[in-house]
C-alpha positions as a Markdown table, in Angstrom:
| # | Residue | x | y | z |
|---|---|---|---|---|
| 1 | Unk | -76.4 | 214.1 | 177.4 |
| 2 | Unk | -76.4 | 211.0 | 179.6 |
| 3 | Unk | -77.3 | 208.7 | 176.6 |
| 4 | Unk | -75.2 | 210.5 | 174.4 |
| 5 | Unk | -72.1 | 209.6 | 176.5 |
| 6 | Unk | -73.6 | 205.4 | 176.8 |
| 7 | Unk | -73.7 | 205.8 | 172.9 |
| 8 | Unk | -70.3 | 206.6 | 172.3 |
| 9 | Unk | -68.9 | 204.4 | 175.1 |
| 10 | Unk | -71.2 | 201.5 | 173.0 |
| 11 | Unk | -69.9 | 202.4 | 169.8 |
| 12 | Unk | -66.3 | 202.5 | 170.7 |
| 13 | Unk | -66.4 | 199.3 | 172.6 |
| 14 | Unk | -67.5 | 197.5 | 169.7 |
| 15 | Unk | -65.1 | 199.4 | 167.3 |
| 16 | Unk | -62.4 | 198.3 | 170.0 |
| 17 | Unk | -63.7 | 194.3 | 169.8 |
| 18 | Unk | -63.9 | 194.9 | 165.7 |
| 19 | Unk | -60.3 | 195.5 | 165.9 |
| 20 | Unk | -59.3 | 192.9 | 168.2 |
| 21 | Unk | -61.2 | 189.9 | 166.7 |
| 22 | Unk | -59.2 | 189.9 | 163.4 |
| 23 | Unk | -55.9 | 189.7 | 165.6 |
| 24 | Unk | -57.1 | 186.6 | 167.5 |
| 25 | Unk | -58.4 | 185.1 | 164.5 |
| 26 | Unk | -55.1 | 185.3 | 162.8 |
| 27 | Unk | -53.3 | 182.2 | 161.7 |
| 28 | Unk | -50.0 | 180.8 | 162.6 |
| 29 | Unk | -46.9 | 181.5 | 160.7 |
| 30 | Unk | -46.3 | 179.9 | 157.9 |
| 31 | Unk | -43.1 | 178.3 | 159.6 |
| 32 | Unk | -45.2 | 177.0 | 162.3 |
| 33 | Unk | -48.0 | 175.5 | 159.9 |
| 34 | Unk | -45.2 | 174.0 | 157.3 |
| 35 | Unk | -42.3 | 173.5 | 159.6 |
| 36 | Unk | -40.1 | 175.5 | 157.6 |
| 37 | Unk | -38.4 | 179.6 | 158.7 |
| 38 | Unk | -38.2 | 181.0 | 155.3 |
| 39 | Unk | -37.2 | 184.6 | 154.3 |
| 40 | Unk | -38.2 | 185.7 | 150.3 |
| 41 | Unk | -35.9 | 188.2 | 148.4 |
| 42 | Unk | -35.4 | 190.3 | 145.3 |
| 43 | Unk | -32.7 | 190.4 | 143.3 |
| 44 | Unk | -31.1 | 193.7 | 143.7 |
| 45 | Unk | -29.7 | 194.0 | 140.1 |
| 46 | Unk | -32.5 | 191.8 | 138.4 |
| 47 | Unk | -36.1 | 193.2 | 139.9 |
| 48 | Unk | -37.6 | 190.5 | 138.1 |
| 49 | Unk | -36.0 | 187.5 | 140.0 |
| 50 | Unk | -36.7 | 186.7 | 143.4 |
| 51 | Unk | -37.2 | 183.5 | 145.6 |
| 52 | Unk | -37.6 | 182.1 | 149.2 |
| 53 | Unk | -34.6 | 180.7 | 150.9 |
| 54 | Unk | -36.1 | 178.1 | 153.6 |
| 55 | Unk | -34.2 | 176.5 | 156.9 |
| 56 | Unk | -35.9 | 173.1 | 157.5 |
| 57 | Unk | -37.3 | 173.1 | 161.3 |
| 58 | Unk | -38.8 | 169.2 | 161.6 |
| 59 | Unk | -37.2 | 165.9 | 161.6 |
| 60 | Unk | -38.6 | 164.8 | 158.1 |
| 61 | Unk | -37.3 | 166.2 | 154.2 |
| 62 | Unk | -39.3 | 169.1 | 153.2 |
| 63 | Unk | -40.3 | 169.9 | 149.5 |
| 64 | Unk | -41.1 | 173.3 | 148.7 |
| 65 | Unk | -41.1 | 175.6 | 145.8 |
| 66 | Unk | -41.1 | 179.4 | 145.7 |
| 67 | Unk | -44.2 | 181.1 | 144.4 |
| 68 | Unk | -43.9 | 184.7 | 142.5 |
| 69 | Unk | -46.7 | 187.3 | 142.2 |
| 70 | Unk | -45.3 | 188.6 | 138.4 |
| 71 | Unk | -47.6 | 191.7 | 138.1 |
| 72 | Unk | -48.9 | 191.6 | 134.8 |
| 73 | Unk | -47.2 | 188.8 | 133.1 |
| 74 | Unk | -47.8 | 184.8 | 134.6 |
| 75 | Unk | -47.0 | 184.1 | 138.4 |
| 76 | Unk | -43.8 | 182.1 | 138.2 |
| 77 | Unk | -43.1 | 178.9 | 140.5 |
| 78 | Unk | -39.8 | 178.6 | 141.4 |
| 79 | Unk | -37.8 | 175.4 | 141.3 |
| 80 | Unk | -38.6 | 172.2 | 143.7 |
| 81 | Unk | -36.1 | 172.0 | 146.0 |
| 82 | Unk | -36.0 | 169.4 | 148.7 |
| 83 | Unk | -34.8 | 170.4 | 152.2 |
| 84 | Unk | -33.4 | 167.2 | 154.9 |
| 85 | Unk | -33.8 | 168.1 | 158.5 |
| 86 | Unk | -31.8 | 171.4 | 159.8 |
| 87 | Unk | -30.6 | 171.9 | 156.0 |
| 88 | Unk | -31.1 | 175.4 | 153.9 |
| 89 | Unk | -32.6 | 175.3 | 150.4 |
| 90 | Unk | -33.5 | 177.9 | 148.0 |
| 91 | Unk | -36.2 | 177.6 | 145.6 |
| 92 | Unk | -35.9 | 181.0 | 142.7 |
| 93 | Unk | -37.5 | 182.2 | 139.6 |
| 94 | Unk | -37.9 | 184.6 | 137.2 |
| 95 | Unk | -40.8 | 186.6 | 136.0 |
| 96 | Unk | -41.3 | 187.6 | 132.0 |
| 97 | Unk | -39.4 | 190.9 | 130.3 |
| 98 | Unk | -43.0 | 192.4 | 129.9 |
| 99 | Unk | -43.7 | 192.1 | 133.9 |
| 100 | Unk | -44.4 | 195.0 | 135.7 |
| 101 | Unk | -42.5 | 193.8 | 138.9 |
| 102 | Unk | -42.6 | 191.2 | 141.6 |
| 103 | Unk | -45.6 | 192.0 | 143.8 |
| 104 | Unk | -45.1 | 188.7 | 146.4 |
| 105 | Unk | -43.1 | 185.8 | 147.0 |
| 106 | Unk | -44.7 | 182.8 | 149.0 |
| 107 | Unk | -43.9 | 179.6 | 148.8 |
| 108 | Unk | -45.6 | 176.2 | 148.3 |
| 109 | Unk | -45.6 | 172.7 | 150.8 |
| 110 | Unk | -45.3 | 169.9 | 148.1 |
């Protein structure tokens, strides 16, 4: 019974670090790696438009460019827009009539 009990104390301390690990290991946000606080969106009356509107955090112009998961037409890139220091930009597109939906919206460094 003794060695039973070890077992499962083993077994769900390793199950424990298994779930940890992945959390530690995770990377920054994507504002903190590119410098800029972006939020994506749909467009409510078009589900096949979306983009990434994107607040410039650094001291330098920022080009970006939205990047749209389409389903199962083409991923789209939205336009390059350029952002100067504290400004807002919005970078949009549209997927093709035949998409099944917008699955994800990132966005793209240039």
């Amino acid at each position: 019974m003794r060695s039973r009990v070890v077992v499962l104390s083993v077994a769900a301390a390793l199950l424990g670090l298994g779930t940890a690990l992945p959390v530690a290991a995770a990377s920054a946000p994507a504002a903190v790696r590119s410098g800029l606080d972006c939020t994506t969106w749909v467009h409510e009356n078009d589900p096949l438009t979306g983009g990434v509107l994107c607040t410039n955090n650094t001291g330098a112009p920022i080009a970006f460019h939205a990047d749209i998961v389409c389903g199962l037409a083409p991923d789209v890139s939205g336009t390059s827009v350029t952002a100067q220091p504290g400004q807002t930009q919005e970078s949009a597109g549209h997927c093709a009539f035949y998409s099944s939906g917008i699955g994800h919206i990132g966005w793209t460094v240039e």
